[in-house]
MARSETOR-279334 format. One record per residue (C-alpha): x negated, y, z; chain; residue in one letter; residue number from 1. Coordinates in nm, 2 decimals. Each point is the difference from the previous one (the first is absolute). Example, Ala and Ser with C-alpha at 12.3 -4.5 7.8 and 13.67 -1.06 7.14 Angstrom:
BEGIN
[[-1.23; -0.45; 0.78]; 'A'; 'A'; 1]
[[-0.14; 0.34; -0.07]; 'A'; 'S'; 2]
//
This chain:
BEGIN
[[0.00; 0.00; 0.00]; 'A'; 'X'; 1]
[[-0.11; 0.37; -0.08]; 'A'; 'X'; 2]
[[0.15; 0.31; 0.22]; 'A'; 'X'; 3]
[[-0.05; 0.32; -0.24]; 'A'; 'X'; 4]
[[0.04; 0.34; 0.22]; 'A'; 'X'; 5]
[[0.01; 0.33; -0.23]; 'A'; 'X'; 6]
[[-0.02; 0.31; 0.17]; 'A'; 'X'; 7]
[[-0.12; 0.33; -0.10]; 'A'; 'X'; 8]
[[0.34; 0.12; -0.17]; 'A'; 'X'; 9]
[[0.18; 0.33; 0.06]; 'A'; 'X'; 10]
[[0.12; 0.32; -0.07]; 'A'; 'X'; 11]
[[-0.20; 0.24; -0.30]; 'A'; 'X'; 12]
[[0.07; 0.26; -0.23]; 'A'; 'X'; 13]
[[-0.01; -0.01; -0.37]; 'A'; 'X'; 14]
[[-0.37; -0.04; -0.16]; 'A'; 'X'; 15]
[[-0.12; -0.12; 0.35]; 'A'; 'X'; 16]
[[-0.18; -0.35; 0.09]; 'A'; 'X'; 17]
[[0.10; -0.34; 0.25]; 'A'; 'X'; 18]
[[-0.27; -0.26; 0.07]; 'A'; 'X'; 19]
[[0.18; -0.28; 0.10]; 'A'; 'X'; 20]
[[-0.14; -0.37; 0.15]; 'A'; 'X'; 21]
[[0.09; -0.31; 0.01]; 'A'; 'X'; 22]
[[-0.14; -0.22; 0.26]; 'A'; 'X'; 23]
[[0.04; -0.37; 0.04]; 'A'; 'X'; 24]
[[-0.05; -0.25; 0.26]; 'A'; 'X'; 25]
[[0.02; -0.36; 0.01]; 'A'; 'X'; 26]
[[-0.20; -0.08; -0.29]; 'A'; 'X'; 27]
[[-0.26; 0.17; -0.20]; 'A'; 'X'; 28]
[[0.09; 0.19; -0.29]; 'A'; 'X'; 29]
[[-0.26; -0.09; -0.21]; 'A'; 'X'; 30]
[[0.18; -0.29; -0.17]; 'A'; 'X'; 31]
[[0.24; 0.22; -0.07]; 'A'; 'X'; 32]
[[0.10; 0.23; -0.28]; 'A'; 'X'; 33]
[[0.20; 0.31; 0.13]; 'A'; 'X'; 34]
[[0.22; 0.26; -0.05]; 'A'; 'X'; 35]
[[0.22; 0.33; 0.05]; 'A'; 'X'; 36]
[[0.32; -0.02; -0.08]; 'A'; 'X'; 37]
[[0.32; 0.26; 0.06]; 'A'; 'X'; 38]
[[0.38; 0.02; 0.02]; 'A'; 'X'; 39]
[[0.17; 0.34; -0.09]; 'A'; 'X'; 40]
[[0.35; 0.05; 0.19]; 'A'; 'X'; 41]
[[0.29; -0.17; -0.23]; 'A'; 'X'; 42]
[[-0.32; -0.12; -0.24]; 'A'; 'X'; 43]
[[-0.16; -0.37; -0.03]; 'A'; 'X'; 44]
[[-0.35; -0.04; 0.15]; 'A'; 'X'; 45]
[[-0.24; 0.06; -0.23]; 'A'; 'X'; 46]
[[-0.37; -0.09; -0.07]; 'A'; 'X'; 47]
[[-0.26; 0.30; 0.05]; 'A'; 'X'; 48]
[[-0.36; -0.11; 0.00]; 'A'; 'X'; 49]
[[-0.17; -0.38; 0.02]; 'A'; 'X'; 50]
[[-0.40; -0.12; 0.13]; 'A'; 'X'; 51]
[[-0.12; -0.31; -0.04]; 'A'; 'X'; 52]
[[-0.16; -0.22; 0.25]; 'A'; 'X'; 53]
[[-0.36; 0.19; -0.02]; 'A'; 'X'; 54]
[[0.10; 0.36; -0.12]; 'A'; 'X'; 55]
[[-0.11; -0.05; -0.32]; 'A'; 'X'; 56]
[[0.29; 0.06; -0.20]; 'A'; 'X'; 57]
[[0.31; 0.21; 0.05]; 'A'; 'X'; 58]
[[0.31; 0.06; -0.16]; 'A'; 'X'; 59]
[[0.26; 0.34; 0.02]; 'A'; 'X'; 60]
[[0.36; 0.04; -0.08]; 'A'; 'X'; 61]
[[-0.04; 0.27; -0.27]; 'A'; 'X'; 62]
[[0.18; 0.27; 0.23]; 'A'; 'X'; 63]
[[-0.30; 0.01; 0.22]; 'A'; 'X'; 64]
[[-0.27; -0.07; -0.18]; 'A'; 'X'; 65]
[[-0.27; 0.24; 0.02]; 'A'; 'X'; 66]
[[0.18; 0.14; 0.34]; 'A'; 'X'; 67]
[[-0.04; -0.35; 0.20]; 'A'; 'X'; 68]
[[-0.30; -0.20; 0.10]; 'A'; 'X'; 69]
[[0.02; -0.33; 0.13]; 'A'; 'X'; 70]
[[-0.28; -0.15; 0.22]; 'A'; 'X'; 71]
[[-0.09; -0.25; 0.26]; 'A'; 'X'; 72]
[[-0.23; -0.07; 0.24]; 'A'; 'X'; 73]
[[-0.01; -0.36; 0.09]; 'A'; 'X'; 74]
[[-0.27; 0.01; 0.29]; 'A'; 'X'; 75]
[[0.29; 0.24; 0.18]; 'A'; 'X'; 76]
[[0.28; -0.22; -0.14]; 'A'; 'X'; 77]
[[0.15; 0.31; -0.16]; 'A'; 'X'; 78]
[[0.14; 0.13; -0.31]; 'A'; 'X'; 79]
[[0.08; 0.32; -0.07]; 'A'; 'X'; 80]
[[0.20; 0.26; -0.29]; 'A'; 'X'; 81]
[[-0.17; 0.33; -0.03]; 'A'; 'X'; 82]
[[0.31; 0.24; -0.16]; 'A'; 'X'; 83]
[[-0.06; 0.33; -0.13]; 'A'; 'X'; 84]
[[0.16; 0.29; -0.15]; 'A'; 'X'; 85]
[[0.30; -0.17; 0.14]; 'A'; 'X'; 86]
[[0.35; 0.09; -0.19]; 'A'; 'X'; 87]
[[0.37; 0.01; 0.17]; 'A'; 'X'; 88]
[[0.07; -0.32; -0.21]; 'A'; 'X'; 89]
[[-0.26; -0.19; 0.20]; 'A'; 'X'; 90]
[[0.22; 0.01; 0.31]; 'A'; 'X'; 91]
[[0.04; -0.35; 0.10]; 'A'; 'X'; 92]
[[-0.05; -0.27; 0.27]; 'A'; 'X'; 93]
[[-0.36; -0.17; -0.14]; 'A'; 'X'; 94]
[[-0.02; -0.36; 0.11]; 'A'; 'X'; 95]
[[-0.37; -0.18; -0.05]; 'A'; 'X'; 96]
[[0.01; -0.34; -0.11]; 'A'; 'X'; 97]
[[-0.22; -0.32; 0.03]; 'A'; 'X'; 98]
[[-0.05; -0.36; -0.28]; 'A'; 'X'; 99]
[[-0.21; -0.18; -0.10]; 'A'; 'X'; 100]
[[0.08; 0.10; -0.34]; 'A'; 'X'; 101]
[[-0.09; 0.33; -0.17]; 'A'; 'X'; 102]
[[0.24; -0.09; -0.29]; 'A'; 'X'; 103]
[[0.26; -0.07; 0.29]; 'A'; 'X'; 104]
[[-0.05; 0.33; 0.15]; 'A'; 'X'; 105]
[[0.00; 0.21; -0.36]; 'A'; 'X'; 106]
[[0.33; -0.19; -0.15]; 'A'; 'X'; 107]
[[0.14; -0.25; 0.23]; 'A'; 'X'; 108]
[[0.14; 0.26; 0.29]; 'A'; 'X'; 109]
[[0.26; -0.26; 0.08]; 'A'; 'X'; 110]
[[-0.27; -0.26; 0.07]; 'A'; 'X'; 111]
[[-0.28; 0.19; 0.22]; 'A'; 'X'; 112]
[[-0.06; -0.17; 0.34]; 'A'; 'X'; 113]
[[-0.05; 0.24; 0.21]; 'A'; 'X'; 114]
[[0.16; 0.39; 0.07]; 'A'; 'X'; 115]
[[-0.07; 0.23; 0.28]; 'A'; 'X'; 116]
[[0.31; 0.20; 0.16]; 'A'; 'X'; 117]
[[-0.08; 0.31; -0.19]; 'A'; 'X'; 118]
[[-0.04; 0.35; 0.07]; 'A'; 'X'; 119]
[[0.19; 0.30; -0.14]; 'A'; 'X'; 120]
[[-0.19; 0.28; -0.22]; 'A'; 'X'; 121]
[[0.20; 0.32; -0.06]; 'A'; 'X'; 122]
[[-0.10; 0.24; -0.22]; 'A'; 'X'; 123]
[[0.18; 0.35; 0.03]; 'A'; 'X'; 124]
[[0.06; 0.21; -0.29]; 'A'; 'X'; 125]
//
Protein backbone atom coordinates (compact mmCIF):
# COMPACT_ATOMS: atom_id res chain seq x y z
CA UNK A 1 0.00 0.00 0.00
CA UNK A 2 1.09 3.68 -0.82
CA UNK A 3 -0.45 6.81 1.43
CA UNK A 4 0.15 9.98 -1.00
CA UNK A 5 -0.30 13.43 1.23
CA UNK A 6 -0.43 16.67 -1.07
CA UNK A 7 -0.24 19.85 0.59
CA UNK A 8 1.02 23.12 -0.35
CA UNK A 9 -2.43 24.31 -2.14
CA UNK A 10 -4.20 27.56 -1.48
CA UNK A 11 -5.36 30.85 -2.24
CA UNK A 12 -3.38 33.18 -5.17
CA UNK A 13 -4.10 35.84 -7.54
CA UNK A 14 -4.03 35.65 -11.15
CA UNK A 15 -0.26 35.35 -12.82
CA UNK A 16 0.92 34.06 -9.33
CA UNK A 17 2.73 30.62 -8.38
CA UNK A 18 1.66 27.17 -5.88
CA UNK A 19 4.38 24.58 -5.25
CA UNK A 20 2.60 21.79 -4.16
CA UNK A 21 3.98 18.11 -2.72
CA UNK A 22 3.07 15.01 -2.56
CA UNK A 23 4.49 12.82 -0.02
CA UNK A 24 4.10 9.06 0.37
CA UNK A 25 4.60 6.64 3.03
CA UNK A 26 4.39 3.00 3.08
CA UNK A 27 6.45 2.22 0.24
CA UNK A 28 9.01 3.95 -1.82
CA UNK A 29 8.07 5.83 -4.67
CA UNK A 30 10.74 4.87 -6.77
CA UNK A 31 8.95 1.98 -8.50
CA UNK A 32 6.50 4.20 -9.25
CA UNK A 33 5.48 6.55 -12.01
CA UNK A 34 3.53 9.58 -10.74
CA UNK A 35 1.31 12.18 -11.20
CA UNK A 36 -0.91 15.45 -10.71
CA UNK A 37 -4.09 15.33 -11.54
CA UNK A 38 -7.29 17.95 -10.88
CA UNK A 39 -11.05 18.15 -10.70
CA UNK A 40 -12.82 21.48 -11.56
CA UNK A 41 -16.34 22.03 -9.70
CA UNK A 42 -19.16 20.32 -11.97
CA UNK A 43 -16.00 19.10 -14.41
CA UNK A 44 -14.36 15.36 -14.71
CA UNK A 45 -10.89 15.00 -13.25
CA UNK A 46 -8.54 15.61 -15.47
CA UNK A 47 -4.84 14.69 -16.17
CA UNK A 48 -2.18 17.69 -15.70
CA UNK A 49 1.36 16.60 -15.67
CA UNK A 50 3.07 12.81 -15.49
CA UNK A 51 7.15 11.65 -14.17
CA UNK A 52 8.32 8.49 -14.61
CA UNK A 53 9.91 6.33 -12.15
CA UNK A 54 13.54 8.15 -12.31
CA UNK A 55 12.50 11.78 -13.47
CA UNK A 56 13.65 11.29 -16.66
CA UNK A 57 10.69 11.85 -18.68
CA UNK A 58 7.60 14.04 -18.21
CA UNK A 59 4.50 14.56 -19.77
CA UNK A 60 1.85 17.99 -19.65
CA UNK A 61 -1.66 18.36 -20.38
CA UNK A 62 -1.34 21.11 -23.15
CA UNK A 63 -3.14 23.82 -20.77
CA UNK A 64 -0.14 23.90 -18.59
CA UNK A 65 2.56 23.20 -20.43
CA UNK A 66 5.28 25.62 -20.17
CA UNK A 67 3.47 27.01 -16.80
CA UNK A 68 3.88 23.50 -14.78
CA UNK A 69 6.88 21.46 -13.77
CA UNK A 70 6.67 18.19 -12.52
CA UNK A 71 9.54 16.73 -10.26
CA UNK A 72 10.38 14.20 -7.75
CA UNK A 73 12.67 13.47 -5.30
CA UNK A 74 12.84 9.87 -4.37
CA UNK A 75 15.46 10.03 -1.46
CA UNK A 76 12.62 12.39 0.29
CA UNK A 77 9.78 10.19 -1.08
CA UNK A 78 8.27 13.32 -2.67
CA UNK A 79 6.90 14.56 -5.78
CA UNK A 80 6.11 17.81 -6.52
CA UNK A 81 4.05 20.36 -9.44
CA UNK A 82 5.76 23.65 -9.68
CA UNK A 83 2.68 26.07 -11.29
CA UNK A 84 3.32 29.35 -12.60
CA UNK A 85 1.74 32.25 -14.05
CA UNK A 86 -1.35 30.58 -12.72
CA UNK A 87 -4.83 31.51 -14.56
CA UNK A 88 -8.47 31.60 -12.85
CA UNK A 89 -9.20 28.45 -15.00
CA UNK A 90 -6.58 26.47 -13.01
CA UNK A 91 -8.83 26.62 -9.93
CA UNK A 92 -9.18 23.13 -8.87
CA UNK A 93 -8.66 20.41 -6.18
CA UNK A 94 -5.09 18.68 -7.59
CA UNK A 95 -4.87 15.08 -6.47
CA UNK A 96 -1.18 13.32 -7.02
CA UNK A 97 -1.33 9.93 -8.14
CA UNK A 98 0.86 6.70 -7.82
CA UNK A 99 1.39 3.08 -10.60
CA UNK A 100 3.54 1.26 -11.61
CA UNK A 101 2.73 2.31 -15.00
CA UNK A 102 3.56 5.55 -16.71
CA UNK A 103 1.16 4.72 -19.59
CA UNK A 104 -1.43 3.97 -16.69
CA UNK A 105 -0.86 7.26 -15.15
CA UNK A 106 -0.88 9.43 -18.80
CA UNK A 107 -4.23 7.50 -20.30
CA UNK A 108 -5.63 4.99 -17.97
CA UNK A 109 -6.97 7.55 -15.06
CA UNK A 110 -9.65 5.04 -14.30
CA UNK A 111 -6.93 2.41 -13.55
CA UNK A 112 -4.12 4.27 -11.37
CA UNK A 113 -3.53 2.57 -8.00
CA UNK A 114 -3.04 5.02 -5.91
CA UNK A 115 -4.61 8.94 -5.17
CA UNK A 116 -3.91 11.19 -2.44
CA UNK A 117 -6.96 13.24 -0.84
CA UNK A 118 -6.18 16.33 -2.72
CA UNK A 119 -5.83 19.83 -1.97
CA UNK A 120 -7.70 22.80 -3.43
CA UNK A 121 -5.81 25.63 -5.57
CA UNK A 122 -7.82 28.82 -6.16
CA UNK A 123 -6.76 31.22 -8.41
CA UNK A 124 -8.64 34.68 -8.13
CA UNK A 125 -9.21 36.84 -10.99
Amino acid sequence: QVQLVESGGGLVQTGGALRLSCAASGRTLSSYAMGWFRQAPGKEREFVAAINWSGGSTYYADSVKGRFTISRDNAKNTVYLQMNSLKFEDTAVYYCAADRSIVVVTTHLASIDYWGQGTQVTVSS
